[in-house]
C-alpha positions as CSV (number, residue, x, y, z in Angstrom):
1,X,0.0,0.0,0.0
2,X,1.3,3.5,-1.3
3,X,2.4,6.4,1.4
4,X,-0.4,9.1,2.0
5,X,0.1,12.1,-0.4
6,X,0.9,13.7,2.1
7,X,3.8,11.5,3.6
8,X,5.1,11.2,0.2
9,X,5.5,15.5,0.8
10,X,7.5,14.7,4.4
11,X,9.6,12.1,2.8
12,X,10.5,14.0,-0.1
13,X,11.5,16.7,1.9
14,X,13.4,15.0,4.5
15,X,15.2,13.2,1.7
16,X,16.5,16.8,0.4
17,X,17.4,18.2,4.2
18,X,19.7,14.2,4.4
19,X,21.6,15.5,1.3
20,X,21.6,19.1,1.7
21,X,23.2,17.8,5.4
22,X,26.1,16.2,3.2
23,X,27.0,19.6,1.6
24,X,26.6,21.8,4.7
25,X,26.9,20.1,8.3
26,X,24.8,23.0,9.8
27,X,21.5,21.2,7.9
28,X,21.6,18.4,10.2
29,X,20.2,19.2,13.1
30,X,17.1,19.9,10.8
31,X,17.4,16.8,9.0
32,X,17.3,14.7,12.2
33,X,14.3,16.7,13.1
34,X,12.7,16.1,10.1
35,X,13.9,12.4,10.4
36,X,12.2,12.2,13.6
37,X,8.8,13.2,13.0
38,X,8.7,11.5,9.6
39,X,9.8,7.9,11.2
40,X,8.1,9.0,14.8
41,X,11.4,8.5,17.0
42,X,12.5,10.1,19.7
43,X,15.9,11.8,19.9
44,X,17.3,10.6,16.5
45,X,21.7,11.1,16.9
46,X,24.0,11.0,15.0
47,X,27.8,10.6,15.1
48,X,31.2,10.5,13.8
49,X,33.8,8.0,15.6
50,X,37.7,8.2,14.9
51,X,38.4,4.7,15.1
52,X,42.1,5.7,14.9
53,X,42.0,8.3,17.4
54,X,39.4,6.6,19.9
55,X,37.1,9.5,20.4
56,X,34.1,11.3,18.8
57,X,34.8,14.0,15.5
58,X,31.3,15.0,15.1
59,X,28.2,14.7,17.1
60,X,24.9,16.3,15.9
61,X,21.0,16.2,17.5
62,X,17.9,18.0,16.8
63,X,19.3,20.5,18.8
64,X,22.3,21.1,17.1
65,X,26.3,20.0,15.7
66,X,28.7,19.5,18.6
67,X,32.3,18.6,17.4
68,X,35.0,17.1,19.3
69,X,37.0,20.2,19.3
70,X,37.3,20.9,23.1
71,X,35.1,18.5,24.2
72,X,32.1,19.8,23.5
73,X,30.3,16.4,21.9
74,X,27.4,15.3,24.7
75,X,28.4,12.2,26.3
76,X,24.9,10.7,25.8
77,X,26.2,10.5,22.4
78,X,29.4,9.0,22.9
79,X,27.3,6.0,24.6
80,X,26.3,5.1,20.7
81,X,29.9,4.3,19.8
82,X,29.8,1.8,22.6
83,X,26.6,-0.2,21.3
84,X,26.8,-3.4,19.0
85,X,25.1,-1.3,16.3
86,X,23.8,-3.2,13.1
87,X,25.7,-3.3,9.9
88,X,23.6,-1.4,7.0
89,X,23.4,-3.7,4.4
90,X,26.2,-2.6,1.5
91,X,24.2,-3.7,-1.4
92,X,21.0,-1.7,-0.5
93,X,23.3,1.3,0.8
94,X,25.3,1.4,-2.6
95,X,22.3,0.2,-5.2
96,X,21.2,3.8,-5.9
97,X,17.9,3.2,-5.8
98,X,15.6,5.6,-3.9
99,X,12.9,3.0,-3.4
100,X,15.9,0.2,-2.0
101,X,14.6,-0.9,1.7
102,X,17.1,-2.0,4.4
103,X,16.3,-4.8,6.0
104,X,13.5,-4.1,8.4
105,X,14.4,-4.5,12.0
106,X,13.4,-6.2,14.8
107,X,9.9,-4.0,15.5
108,X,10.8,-3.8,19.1
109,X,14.6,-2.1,19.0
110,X,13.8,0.5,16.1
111,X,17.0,2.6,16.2
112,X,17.7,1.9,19.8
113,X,20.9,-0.2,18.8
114,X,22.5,1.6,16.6
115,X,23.0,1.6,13.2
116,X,26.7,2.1,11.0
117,X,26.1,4.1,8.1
118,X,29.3,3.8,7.7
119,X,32.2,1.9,8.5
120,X,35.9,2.5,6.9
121,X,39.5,2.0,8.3
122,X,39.3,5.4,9.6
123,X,36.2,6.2,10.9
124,X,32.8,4.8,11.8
125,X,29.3,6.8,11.4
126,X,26.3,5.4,13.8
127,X,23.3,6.9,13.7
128,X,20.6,6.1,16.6
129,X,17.5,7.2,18.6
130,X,15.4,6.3,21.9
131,X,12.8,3.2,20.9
132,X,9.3,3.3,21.3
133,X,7.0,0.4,22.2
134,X,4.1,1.7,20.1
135,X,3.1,4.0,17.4
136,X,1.3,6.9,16.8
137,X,-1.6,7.1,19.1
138,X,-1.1,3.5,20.9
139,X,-1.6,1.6,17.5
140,X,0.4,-1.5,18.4
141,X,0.9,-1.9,14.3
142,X,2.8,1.4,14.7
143,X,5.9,0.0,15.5
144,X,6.2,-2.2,12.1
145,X,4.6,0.8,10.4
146,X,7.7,3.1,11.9
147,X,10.1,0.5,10.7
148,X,9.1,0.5,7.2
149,X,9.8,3.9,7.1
150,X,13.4,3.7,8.7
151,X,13.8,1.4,6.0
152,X,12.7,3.8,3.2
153,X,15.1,6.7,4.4
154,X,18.3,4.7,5.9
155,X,19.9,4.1,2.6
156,X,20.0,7.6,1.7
157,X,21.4,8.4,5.3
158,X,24.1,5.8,4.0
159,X,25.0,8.1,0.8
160,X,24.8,10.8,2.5
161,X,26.9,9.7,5.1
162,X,29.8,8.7,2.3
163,X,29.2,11.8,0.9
164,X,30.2,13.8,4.2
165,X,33.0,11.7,4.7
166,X,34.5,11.9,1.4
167,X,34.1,16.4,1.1
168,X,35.6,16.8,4.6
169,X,38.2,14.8,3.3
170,X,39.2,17.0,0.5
171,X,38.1,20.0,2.3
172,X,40.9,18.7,5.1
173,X,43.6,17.9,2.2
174,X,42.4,21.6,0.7
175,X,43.1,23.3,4.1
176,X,46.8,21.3,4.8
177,X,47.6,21.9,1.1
178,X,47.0,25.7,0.9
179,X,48.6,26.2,4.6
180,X,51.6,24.4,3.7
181,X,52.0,27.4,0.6
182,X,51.4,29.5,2.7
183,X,54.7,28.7,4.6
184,X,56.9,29.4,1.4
185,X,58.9,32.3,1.7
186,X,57.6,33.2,-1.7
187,X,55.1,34.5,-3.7
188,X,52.1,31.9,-5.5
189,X,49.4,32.4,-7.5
190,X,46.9,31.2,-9.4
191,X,45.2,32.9,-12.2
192,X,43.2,32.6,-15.1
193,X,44.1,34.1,-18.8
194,X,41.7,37.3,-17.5
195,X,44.2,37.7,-14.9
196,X,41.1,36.2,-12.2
197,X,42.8,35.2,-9.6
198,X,41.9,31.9,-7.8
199,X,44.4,31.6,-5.2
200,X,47.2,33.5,-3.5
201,X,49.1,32.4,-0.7
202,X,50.2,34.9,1.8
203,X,53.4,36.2,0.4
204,X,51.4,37.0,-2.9
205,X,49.0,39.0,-1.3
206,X,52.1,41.0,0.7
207,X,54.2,41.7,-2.2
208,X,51.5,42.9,-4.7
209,X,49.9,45.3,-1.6
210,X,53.5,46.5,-1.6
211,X,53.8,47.0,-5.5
212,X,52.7,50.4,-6.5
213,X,52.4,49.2,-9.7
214,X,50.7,46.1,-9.1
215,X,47.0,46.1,-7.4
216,X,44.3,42.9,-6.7
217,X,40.6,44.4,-7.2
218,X,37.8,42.2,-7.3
219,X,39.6,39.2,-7.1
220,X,41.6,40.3,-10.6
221,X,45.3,40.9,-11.1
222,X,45.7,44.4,-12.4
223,X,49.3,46.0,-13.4
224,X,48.7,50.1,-13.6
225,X,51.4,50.9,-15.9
226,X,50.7,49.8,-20.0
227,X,53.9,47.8,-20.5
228,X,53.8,46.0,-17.0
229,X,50.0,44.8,-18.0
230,X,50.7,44.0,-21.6
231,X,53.8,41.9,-20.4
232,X,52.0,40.0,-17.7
233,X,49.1,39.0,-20.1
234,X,51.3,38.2,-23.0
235,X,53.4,35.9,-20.0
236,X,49.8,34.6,-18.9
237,X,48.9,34.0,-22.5
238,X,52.2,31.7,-23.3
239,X,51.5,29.6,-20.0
240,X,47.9,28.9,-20.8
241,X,47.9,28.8,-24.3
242,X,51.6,27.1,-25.9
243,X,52.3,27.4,-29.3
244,X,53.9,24.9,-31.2
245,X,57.7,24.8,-30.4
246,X,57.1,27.9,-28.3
247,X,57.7,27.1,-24.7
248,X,55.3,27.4,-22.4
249,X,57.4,27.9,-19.1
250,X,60.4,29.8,-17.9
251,X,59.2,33.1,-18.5
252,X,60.0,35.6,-16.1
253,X,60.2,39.5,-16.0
254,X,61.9,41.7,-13.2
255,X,60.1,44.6,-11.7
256,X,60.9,47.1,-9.2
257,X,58.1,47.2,-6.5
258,X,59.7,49.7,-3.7
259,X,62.8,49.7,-4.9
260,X,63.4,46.2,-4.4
261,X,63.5,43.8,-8.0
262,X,61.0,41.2,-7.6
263,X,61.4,38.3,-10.7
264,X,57.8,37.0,-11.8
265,X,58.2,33.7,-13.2
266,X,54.8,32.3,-14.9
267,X,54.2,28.8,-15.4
268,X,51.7,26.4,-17.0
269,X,48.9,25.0,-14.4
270,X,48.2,21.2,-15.6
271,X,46.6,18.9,-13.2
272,X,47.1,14.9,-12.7
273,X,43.4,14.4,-12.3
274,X,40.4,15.2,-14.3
275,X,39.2,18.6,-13.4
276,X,35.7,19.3,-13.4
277,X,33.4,22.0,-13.4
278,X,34.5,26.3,-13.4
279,X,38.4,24.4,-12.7
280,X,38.3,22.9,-16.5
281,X,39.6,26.6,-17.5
282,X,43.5,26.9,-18.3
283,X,45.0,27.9,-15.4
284,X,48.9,29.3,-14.6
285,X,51.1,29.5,-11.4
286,X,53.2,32.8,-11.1
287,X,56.1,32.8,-8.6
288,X,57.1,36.4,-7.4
289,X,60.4,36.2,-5.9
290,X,60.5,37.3,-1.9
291,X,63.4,40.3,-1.0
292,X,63.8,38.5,2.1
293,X,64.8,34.5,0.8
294,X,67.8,33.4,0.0
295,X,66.7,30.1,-1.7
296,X,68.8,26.9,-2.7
297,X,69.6,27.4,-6.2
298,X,69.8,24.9,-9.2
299,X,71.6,24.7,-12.4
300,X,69.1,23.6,-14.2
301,X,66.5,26.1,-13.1
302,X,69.0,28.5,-14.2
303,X,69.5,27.2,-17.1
304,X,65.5,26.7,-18.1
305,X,64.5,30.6,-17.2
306,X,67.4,32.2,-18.6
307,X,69.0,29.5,-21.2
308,X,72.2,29.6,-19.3
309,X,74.7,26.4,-20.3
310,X,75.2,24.4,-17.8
311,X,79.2,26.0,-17.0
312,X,77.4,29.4,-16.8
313,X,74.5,28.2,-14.2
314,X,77.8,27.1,-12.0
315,X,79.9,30.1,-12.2
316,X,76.3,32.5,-11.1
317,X,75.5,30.1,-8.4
318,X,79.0,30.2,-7.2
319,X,79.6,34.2,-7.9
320,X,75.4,33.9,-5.4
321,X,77.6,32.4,-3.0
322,X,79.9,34.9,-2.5
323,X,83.2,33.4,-4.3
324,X,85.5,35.4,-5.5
325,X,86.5,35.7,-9.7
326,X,90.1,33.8,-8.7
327,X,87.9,30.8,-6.5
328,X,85.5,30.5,-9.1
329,X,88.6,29.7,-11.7
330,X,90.1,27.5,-9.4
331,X,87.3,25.6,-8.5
332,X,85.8,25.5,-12.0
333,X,89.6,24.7,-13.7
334,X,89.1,27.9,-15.8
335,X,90.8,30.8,-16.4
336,X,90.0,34.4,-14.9
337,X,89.4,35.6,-18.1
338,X,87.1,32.7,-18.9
339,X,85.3,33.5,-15.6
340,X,84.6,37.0,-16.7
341,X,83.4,35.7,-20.4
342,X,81.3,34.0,-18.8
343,X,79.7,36.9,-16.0
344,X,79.2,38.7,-19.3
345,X,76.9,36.3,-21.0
346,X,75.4,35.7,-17.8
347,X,74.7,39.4,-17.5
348,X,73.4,39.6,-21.2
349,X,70.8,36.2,-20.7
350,X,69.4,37.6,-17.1
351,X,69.3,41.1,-18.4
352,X,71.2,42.6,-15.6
353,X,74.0,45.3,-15.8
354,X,76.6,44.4,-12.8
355,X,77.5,41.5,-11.0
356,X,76.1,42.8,-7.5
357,X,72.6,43.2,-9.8
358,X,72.8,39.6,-10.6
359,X,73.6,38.3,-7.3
360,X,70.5,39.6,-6.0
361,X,68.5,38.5,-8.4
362,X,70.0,35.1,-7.8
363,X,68.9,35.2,-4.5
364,X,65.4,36.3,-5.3
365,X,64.7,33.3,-7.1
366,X,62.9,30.1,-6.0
367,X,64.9,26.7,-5.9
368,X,61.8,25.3,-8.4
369,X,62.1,22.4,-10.8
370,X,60.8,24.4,-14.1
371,X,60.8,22.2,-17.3
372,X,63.8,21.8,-19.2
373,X,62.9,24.2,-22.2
374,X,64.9,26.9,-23.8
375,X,62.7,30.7,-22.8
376,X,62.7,33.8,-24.3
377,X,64.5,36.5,-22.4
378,X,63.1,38.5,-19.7
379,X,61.3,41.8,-19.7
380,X,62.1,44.3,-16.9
381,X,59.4,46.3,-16.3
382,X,59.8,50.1,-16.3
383,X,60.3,51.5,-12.6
């Protein structure tokens, strides 16, 4: 026999508070309210055990979301970890199926025993409420007629639950990846060929506030002066958007932003994964050198952003670390006048004027693994 019309309007909307809940943990509370008058239990609960940790990550009642943080999950709820709760049946969780039935249970326990939503290496979800010994208004058929609709909703708790489980998990790999950028002592980005940007860590943010000539409105990169903003599209542009032959990393262009050069080193955004969704656009990663690191460098990162051979990327990293002309011959089994042949080219390929020029820019520059391809030259950007 069919639901009521009616009923069909309670489950339906119950149904979209349980996914909803999955998006945006602050629906729950509403969803076990919901749960509770559509199933007629008492005190539905629902929680979130760390099986590795031993202790609760997320409670949540009618009356609200408690997480573990501080303590602050009821204990009543902590006594549902230690109940033999009942297994959801994984072919009727998984099947898809809106009309799929878990296994009715017994009529006299309802939810009063637990049941796992979930179960993985990692964590368990139970969900649970008081029992009743009859239905609405004494009907002693109430209890099988509350259990058929436990049944009806439980498997959608079950996806639901998998669903949480799976977007705090890449909401907690999101947060540990962006914090660990934000602990370079350099400058990252994110933008789109419009400039948009879609991420910047907290060096970014300080060195383009600094920049006169540099400004973030409205979540978009702008450059003031003409040649700084056709240089920086033409950069994004290459990154986004390779040509043929034409390499699509390495480029770089040196600014003055204060007084201090800052080198801006664009490079092509290409994820391991399928991306789906607004991320599907082309994307680059800009680099903006920090004044204050002094990073490891790298031959061969010299060599791919300025086409430096590989002798010349030894005799700059050694001239960075503040060897003499004489040591560098010595060590390097060269000449003096070899060494300085070689400071000239390196001067001409980084498009600086004197060798204390060069050292700094040496030091502004991030020990990154670029691609091994030959770039254009840089572009410094008018003061």
């Amino acid at each position: 026999m069919g639901e009521h019309p009616l009923a069909d309007e309670d489950f339906h909307r119950l149904i979209d508070s349980i996914y909803e809940s999955a998006l945006d943990i602050t629906a729950m509370p509403t969803a076990l309210g919901l749960f509770s008058r559509y199933t007629d239990t008492d005190s539905p609960h629902y929680l979130v055990w760390d099986k590795l940790a031993g202790q609760a990550r997320l409670g949540v009642t009618p009356h609200g979301c408690f997480a573990a943080q501080g303590g602050h999950v009821p204990e009543s709820l902590y006594a549902l970890a230690s109940l033999p709760a009942r297994a959801l049946a994984a072919a009727h969780a998984a099947d898809g199926q809106d009309s799929a039935l878990w296994p009715e249970p017994p009529h006299d326990t309802d939810l009063a025993h637990g049941i796992r939503l979930l179960d993985t290496a990692e964590v368990c979800v139970l969900m649970g409420s008081a029992g009743r010994d009859a239905g609405p208004g004494g009907n002693p058929d109430g209890a099988l007629h509350r259990s058929r609709r436990i049944a009806r909703v439980l498997p959608h708790w079950a996806r639901a639950a998998r669903m949480q489980q799976r977007n705090f998990e890449l909401s907690g790999l999101a947060a540990l990846g962006l914090a660990s950028l934000d602990t370079l002592d350099f400058g990252v980005m994110v933008l789109q060929a419009d400039m948009r940007v879609r991420y910047a860590n907290v060096w970014a943010e300080a060195l383009v506030q600094a920049d006169r000539q540099l400004a973030l409105e409205n979540g978009v990169l702008k450059a003031r002066d003409q040649t700084l903003r056709a240089t920086l599209y033409k950069l994004l542009e290459r990154a986004v958007q390779p040509r043929g032959s034409e390499p699509a990393a390495g480029s770089w262009m040196h600014i003055t932003s204060g007084g201090q050069p800052v080198p801006i080193i664009v490079l092509p955004l290409v994820s391991r994964q399928p991306v789906e969704g607004p991320w599907q656009l082309p994307f680059a990663m800009v680099l903006m050198g920090n004044s204050e690191s002094r990073s490891v460098l790298d031959s061969a990162v010299l060599t791919s952003l300025f086409g430096l051979s590989r002798k010349e990327s030894l005799v700059a990293i050694r001239l960075a670390a503040g060897e003499t002309l004489n040591e560098i011959a010595d060590h390097e089994f060269v000449s003096p006048h070899t060494v300085r042949v070689h400071i000239r080219d390196i001067l001409r390929k980084t498009g600086t004027h004197r060798q204390s020029e060069l050292v700094r820019l040496l030091h502004l520059l991030p020990g990154v693994a670029l691609p091994r391809a030959p770039t254009a030259h840089g572009v410094r950007a008018p003061a």
